[in-house]
C-alpha positions as CSV (number, residue, x, y, z in Angstrom):
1,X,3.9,15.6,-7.9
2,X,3.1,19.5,-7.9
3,X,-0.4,20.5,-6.5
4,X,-2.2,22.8,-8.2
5,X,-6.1,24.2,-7.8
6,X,-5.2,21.5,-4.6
7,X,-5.0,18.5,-6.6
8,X,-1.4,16.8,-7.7
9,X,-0.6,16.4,-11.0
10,X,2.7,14.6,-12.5
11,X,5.3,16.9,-12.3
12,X,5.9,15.6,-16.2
13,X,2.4,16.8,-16.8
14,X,2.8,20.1,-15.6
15,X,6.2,20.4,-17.1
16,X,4.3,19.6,-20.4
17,X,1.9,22.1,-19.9
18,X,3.8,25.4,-19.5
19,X,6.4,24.2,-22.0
20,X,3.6,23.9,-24.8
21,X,2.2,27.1,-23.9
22,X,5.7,29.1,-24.3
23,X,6.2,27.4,-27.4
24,X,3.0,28.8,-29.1
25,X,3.4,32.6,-27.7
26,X,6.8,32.0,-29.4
27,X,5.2,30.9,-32.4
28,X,3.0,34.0,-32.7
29,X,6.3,35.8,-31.9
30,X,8.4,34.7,-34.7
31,X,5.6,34.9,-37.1
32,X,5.4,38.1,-36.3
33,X,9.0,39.2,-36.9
34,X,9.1,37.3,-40.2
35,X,6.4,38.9,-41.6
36,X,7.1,42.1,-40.4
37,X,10.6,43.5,-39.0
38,X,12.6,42.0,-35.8
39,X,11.4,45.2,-34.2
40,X,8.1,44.6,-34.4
41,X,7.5,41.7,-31.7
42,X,6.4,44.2,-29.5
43,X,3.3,45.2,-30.9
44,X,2.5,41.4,-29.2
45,X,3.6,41.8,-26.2
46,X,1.9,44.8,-24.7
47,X,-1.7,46.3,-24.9
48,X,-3.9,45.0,-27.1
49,X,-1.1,42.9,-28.4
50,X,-1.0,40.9,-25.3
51,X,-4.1,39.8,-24.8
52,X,-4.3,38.5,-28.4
53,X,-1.2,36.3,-27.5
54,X,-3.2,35.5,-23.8
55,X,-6.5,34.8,-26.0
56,X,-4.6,32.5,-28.5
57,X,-2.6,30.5,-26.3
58,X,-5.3,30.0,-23.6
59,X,-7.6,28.7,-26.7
60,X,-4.7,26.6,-28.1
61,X,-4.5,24.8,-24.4
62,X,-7.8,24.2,-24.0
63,X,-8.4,22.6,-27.3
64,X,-5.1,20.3,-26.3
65,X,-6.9,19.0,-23.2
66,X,-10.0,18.9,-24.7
67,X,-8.4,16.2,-27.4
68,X,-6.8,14.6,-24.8
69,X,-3.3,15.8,-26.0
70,X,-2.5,15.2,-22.2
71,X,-3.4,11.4,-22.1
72,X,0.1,9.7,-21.9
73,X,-1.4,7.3,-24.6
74,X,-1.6,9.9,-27.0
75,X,2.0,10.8,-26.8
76,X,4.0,7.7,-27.2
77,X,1.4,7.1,-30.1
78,X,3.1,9.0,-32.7
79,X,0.3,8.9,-35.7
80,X,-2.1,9.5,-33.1
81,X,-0.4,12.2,-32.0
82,X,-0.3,14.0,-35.4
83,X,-3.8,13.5,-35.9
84,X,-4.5,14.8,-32.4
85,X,-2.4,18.0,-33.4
86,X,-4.0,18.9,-36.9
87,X,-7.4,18.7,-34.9
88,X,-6.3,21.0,-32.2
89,X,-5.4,23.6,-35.2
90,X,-8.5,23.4,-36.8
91,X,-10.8,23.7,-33.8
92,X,-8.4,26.3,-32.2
93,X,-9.0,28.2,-35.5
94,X,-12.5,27.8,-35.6
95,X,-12.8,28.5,-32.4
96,X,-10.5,31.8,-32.7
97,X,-12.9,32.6,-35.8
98,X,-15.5,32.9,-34.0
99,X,-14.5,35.1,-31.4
100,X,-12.9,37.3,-34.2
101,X,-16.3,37.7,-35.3
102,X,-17.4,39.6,-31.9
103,X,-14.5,40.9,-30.9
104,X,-12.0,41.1,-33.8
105,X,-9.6,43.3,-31.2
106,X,-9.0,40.2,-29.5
107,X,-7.4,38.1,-32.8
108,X,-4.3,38.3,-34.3
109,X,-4.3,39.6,-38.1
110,X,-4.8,36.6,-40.4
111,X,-1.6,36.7,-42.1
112,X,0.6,36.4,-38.8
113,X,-2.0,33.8,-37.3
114,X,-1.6,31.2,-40.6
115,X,2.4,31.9,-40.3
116,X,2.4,31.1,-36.5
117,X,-0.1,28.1,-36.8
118,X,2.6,26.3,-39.5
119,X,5.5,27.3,-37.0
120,X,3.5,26.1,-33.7
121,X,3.0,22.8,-35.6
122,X,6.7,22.2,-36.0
123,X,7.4,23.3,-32.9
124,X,4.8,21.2,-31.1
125,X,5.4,17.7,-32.5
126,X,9.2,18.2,-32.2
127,X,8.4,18.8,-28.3
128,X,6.2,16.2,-27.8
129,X,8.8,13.3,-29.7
130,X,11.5,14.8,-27.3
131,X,8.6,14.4,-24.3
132,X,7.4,11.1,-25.7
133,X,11.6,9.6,-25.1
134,X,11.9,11.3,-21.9
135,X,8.7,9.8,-20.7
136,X,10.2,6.3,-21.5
137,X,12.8,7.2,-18.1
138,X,11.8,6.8,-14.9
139,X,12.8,9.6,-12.6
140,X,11.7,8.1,-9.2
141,X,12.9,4.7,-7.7
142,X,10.0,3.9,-5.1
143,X,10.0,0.6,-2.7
144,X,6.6,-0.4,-1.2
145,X,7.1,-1.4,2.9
146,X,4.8,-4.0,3.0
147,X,2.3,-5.3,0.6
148,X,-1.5,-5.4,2.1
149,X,-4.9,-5.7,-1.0
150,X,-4.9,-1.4,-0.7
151,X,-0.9,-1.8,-1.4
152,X,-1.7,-4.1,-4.2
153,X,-4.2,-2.1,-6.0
154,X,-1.4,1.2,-5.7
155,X,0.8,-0.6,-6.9
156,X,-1.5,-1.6,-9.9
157,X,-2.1,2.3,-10.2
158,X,1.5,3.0,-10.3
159,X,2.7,1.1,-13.3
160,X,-0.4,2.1,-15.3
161,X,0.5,5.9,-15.0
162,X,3.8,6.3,-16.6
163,X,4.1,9.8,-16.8
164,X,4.4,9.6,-13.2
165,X,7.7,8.8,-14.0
166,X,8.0,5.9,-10.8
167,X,10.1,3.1,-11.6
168,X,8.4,0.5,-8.8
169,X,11.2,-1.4,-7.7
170,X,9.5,-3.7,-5.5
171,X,8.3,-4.7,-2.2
172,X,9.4,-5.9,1.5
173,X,7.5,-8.0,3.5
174,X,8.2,-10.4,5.7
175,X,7.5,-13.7,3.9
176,X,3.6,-13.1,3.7
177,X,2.6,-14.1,0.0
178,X,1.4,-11.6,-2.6
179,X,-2.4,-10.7,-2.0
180,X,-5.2,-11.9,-3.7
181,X,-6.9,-9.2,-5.4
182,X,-8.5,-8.3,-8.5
183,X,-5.5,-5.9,-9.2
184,X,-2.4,-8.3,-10.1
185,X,0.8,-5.8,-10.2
186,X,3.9,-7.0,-11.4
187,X,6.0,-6.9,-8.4
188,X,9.4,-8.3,-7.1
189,X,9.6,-9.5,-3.0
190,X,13.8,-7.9,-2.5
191,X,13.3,-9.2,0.9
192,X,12.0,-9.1,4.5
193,X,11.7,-6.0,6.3
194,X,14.3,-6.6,8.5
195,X,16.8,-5.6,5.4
196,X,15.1,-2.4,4.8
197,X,17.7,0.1,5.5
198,X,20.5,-2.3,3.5
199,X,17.9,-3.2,0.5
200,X,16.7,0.8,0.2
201,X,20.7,1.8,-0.2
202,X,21.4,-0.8,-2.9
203,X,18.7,0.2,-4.7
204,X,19.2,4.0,-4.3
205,X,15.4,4.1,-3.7
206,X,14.2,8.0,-3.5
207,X,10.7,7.0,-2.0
208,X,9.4,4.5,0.5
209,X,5.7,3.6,0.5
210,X,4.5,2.0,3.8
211,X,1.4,-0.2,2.9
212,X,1.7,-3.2,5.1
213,X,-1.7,-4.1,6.7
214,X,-0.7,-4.3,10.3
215,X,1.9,-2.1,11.5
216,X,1.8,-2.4,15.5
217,X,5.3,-3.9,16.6
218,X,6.0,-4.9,12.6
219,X,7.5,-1.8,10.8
220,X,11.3,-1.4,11.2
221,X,11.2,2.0,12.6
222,X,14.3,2.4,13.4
223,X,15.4,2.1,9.7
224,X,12.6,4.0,8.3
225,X,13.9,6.7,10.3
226,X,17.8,6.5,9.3
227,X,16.2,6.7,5.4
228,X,14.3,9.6,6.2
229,X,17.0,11.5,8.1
230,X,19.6,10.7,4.3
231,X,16.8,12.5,2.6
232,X,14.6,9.5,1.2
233,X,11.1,10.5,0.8
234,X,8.5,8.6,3.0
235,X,4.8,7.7,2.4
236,X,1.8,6.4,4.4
237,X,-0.1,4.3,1.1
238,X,-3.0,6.6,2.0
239,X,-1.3,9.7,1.7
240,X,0.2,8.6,-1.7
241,X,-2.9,7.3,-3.0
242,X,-4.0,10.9,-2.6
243,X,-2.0,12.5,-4.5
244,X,-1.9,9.6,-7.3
245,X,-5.3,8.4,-7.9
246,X,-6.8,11.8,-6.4
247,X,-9.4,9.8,-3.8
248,X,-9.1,8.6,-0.3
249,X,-8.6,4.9,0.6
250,X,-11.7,4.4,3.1
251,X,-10.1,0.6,4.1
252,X,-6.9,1.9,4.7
253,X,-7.9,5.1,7.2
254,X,-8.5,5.3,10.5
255,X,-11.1,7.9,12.4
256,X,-7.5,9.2,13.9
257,X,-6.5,10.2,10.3
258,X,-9.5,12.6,9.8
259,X,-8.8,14.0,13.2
260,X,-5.4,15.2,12.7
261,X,-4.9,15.5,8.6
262,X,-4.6,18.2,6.8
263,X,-7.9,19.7,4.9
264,X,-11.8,19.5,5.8
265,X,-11.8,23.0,6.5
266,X,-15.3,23.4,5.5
267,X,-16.0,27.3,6.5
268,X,-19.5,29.1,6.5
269,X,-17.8,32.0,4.2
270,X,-16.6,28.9,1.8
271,X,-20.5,27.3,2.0
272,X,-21.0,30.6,1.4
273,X,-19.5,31.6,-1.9
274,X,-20.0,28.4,-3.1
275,X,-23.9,28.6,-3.3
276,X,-23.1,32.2,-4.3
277,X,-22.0,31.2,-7.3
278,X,-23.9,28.3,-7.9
279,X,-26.3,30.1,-7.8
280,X,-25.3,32.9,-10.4
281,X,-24.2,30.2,-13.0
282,X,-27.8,28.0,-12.3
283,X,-29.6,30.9,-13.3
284,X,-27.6,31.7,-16.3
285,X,-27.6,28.5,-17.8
286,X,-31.2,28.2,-16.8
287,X,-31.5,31.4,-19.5
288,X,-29.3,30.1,-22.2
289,X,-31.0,26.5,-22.4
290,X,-34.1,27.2,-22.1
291,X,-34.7,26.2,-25.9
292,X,-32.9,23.5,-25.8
293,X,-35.0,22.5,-22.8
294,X,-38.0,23.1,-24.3
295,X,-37.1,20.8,-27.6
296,X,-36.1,18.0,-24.7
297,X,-39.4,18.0,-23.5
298,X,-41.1,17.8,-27.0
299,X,-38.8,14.9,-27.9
300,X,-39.5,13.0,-24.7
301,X,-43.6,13.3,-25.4
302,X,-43.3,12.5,-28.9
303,X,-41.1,9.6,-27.7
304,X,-42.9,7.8,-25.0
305,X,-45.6,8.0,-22.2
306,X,-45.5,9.6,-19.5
307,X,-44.4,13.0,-17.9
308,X,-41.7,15.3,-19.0
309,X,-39.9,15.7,-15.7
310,X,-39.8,13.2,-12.9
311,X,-38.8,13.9,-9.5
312,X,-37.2,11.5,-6.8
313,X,-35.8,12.0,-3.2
314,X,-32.4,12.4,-2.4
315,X,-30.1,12.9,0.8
316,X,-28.8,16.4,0.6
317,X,-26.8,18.8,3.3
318,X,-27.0,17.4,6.7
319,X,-29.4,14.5,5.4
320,X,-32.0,16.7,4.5
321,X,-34.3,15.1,2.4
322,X,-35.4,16.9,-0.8
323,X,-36.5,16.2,-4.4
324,X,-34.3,16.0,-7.2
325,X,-35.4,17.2,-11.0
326,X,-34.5,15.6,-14.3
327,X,-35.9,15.0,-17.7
328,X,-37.6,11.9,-17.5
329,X,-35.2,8.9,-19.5
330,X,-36.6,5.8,-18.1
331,X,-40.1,4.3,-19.2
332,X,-42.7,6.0,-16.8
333,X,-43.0,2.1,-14.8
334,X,-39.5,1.3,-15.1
335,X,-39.5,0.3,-11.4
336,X,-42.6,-1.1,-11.3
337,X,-41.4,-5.2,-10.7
338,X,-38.0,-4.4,-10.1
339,X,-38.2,-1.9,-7.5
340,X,-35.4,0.7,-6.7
341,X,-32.7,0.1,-8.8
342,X,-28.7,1.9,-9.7
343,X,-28.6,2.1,-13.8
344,X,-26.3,-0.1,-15.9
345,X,-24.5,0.0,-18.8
346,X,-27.7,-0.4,-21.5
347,X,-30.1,-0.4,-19.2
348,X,-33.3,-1.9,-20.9
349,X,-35.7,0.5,-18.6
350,X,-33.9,3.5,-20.7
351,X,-36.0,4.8,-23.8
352,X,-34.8,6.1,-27.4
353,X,-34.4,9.5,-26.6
354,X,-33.4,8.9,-23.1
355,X,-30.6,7.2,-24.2
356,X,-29.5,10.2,-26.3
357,X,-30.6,12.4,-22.9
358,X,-28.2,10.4,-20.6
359,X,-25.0,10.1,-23.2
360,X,-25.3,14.7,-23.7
361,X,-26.0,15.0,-20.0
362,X,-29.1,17.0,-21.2
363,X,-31.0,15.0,-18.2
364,X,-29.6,17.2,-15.5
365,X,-30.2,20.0,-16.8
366,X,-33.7,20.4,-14.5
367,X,-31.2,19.9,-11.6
368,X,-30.2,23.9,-12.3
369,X,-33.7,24.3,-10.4
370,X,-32.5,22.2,-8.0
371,X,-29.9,24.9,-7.5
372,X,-31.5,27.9,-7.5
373,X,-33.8,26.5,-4.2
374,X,-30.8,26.3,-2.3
375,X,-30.9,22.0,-2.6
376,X,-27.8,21.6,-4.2
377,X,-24.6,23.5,-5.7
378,X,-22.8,23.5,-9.0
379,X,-19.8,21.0,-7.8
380,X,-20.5,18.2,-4.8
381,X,-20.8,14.7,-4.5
382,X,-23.8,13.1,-6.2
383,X,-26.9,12.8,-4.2
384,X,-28.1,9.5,-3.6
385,X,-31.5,8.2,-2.8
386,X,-32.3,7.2,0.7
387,X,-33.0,3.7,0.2
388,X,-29.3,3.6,-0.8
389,X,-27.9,5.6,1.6
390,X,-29.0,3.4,4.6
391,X,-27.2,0.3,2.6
392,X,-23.8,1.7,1.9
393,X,-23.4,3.7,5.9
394,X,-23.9,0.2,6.5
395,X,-21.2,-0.8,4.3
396,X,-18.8,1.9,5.5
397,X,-18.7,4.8,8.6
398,X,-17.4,7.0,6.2
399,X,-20.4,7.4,3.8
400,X,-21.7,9.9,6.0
401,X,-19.7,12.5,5.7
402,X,-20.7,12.8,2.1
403,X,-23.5,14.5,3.7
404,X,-21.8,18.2,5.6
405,X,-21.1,19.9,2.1
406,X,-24.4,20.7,-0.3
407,X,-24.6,17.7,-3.4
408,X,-23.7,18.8,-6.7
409,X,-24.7,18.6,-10.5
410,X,-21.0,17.3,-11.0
411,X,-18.6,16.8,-8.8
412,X,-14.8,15.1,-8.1
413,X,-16.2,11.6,-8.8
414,X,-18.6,12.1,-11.6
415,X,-15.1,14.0,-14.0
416,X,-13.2,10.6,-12.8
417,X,-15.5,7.8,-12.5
418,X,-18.3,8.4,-13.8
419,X,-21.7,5.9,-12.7
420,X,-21.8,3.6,-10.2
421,X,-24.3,1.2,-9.8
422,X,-22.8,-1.4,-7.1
423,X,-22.0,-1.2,-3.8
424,X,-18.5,-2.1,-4.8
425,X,-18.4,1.2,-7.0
426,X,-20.1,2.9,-4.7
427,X,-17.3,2.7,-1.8
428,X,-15.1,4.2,-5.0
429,X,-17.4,7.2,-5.2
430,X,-17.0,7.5,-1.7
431,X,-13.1,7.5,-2.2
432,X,-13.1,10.6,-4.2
433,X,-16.0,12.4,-2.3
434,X,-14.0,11.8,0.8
435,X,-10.9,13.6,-1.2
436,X,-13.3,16.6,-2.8
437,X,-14.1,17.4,0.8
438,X,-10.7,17.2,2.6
439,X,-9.5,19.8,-0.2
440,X,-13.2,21.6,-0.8
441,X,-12.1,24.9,-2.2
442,X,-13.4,27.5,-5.0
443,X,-10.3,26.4,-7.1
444,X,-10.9,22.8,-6.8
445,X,-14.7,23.7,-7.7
446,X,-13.8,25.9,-10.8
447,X,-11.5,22.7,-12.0
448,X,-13.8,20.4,-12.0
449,X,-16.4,22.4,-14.0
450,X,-13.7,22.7,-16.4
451,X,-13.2,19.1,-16.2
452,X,-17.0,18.6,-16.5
453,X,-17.2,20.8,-20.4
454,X,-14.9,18.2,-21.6
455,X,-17.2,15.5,-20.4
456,X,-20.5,16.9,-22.1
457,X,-18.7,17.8,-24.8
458,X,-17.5,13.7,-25.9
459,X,-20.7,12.6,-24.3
460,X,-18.4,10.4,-21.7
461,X,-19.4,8.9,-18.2
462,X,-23.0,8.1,-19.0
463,X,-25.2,4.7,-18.3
């Protein structure tokens, strides 16, 4: 795993990444030597030139992750996968036109660009066939020490995620029978934990992953120790799940973990910048959609009864109570004999248009006010009403912690999970909430609003 903008990413992944963007800047670079002279490459490569290559491949990239080029399933799907590669061309050269048409300094002259687009092709789908077959290797040999429900469900995480590139040998335990969990892994027992030391050398495991449930007196120390010290790489299932599934396991930490981890470094000057900025982009997007805002509000009258805009509270920043803003997507007494209520997949309370409203995110956009009073920031976790709140700190110590950073229009959970409206999902919010604040940075922030464009854009994580 390599951690970047503080998240971990496959190492495959990022391998991917900067091996795709080399091969279209040396696309544009032959094409540019074929049609003109051998000589001539430099004209790319500094001044102008440069940023034209920067512009191109940065738009090539983005279009990739946008299509979800990345998405493991794309690239053992080999039809798929061409299809996912002629689209990337034509929005990439869409996309390219229309900055050509502002700043035509920034785009390669047509003639090279249709050259390198026919060479990046090749180039690309011969990569990703030799990526797809090295994919279908496991690098890692990894032994779970223990098997507890959490260890289960990492384990069920593990073989899902293939460009991990973790062959999951198996597990040790001593004799206790496989959990029962809604996550059923297929896993191997290799034997009690007693054998550890001679089962781990056997195997020639590279990583050990303690996730028994009690460990007092019951974890062969004195063999995890001799593997450690002949350079096997060892795990709490917590830690790992971090840098996996990119969320904290609440079950499986302790108030001694949060004491001495790494992260939570939650400065003033961080709060700082980060309502800074929130800020500057609330009030800039506040500018560009007003007329879109404005036709929202005429489709939501012509729609239904009822006002515009509704307002509910919400626990913010220290559990500060304040009002949240939204176009209104929900008949005007949609509570009325239900009372309080999380929204579900087709929820009958949701009208025409607000169903439209909730799938293009256009429903938040009132929250930029929310911004711009100082109630909430760009990136956070979501803020939850106070009804709520008082059931799931009951349900877990941890939930409130959500509450020493400002809420946010997006936020870690809402690019990887999307709704929740159970308790049970709830905990999962509070996973990756937990993890956005342990690693809160500006980097982390700026991520996930990229994270969030690709979201609006396909219409995805809405009830």
């Amino acid at each position: 795993m390599v951690r970047l903008l503080n998240v971990y990413h496959p190492s495959r992944t990022v391998l991917l990444v900067g091996y795709e963007m080399l091969l279209i800047m040396v696309s544009f670079l032959v094409a540019f030597m074929l049609r003109w002279n051998p000589a001539s490459y430099a004209v790319l490569t500094g001044g102008a030139g440069l940023l034209q290559l920067l512009v191109t491949t940065g738009t090539y990239m983005i279009c990739l992750y946008y299509l979800d080029s990345y998405d493991v399933r794309m690239i053992t799907n080999r039809s798929e996968l061409v299809w996912r590669l002629f689209c990337v061309l034509g929005i990439a050269s869409v996309t390219l036109g229309g900055i050509e048409y502002f700043f035509p300094r920034l785009i390669v002259v047509r003639d090279i660009y249709v050259l390198a687009i026919i060479i990046s092709l090749g180039l690309l789908l011969t990569g990703r066939i030799v990526f797809s077959k090295r994919l279908q290797n496991p690098t890692e040999r990894m032994i779970l020490v223990g098997l507890s429900s959490f260890g289960a469900a990492l384990a069920y995480q593990i073989q899902l995620r293939p460009d991990l590139g973790i062959d999951l040998l198996g597990y040790v335990d001593d004799g206790n029978p496989l959990p029962v969990t809604n996550f059923k892994p297929a896993l191997a027992c290799l034997g009690s934990t007693s054998d550890l030391l001679e089962i781990a050398t056997k195997s020639r495991a590279h990583t050990l992953v303690v996730a028994s449930q009690d460990r007092r007196g019951r974890l062969p120390v004195s063999d995890l120790v001799s593997l450690r010290l002949a350079g096997t790489q060892i795990y709490e299932a917590g830690t790992f799940c971090e840098q996996v599934a990119g969320k904290i396991p609440v079950e499986d930490v302790r108030q001694s973990w949060l004491i001495f981890s790494e992260g939570f470094h939650i400065r003033p000057n961080l709060m700082m910048l980060q309502h800074i900025y929130s800020v500057i982009l609330a009030s800039l997007g506040m500018i560009i959609t007003l007329p879109l805002m404005a036709l929202t509000a005429i489709a939501i009258k012509l729609d239904s009864a009822g006002p515009v805009f509704y307002s509910q509270p919400r626990v913010g920043l220290m559990g500060r109570i304040f009002k949240v803003y939204k176009f209104r997507s929900m008949r005007q007494d949609a509570e009325k004999h239900s009372g309080p209520a999380w929204a579900v997949d087709k929820d009958p309370r949701i009208t025409r248009v607000g169903s439209f409203l909730r799938v293009s995110h256009l429903d938040e956009l009132p929250q930029l006010w929310n911004v711009m009073k100082g109630d909430m920031n760009m990136v956070g976790p979501r803020p939850e009403r106070p009804g709520f709140v008082k059931v799931l700190e009951n349900a877990s110590p941890y939930y409130r912690y959500r509450h020493i950073v400002r809420p946010g229009v997006t936020g870690w959970q809402q690019v990887n999970n999307g709704y929740c409206s159970t308790v049970e999902e709830q905990m999962d919010r509070l996973r990756f909430d937990l993890f956005y604040i342990k690693n809160i940075s500006l980097s982390l922030d700026f991520y996930i609003l990229f994270k969030t464009g690709k979201i609006v854009v396909w219409g995805r994580g809405a009830k």
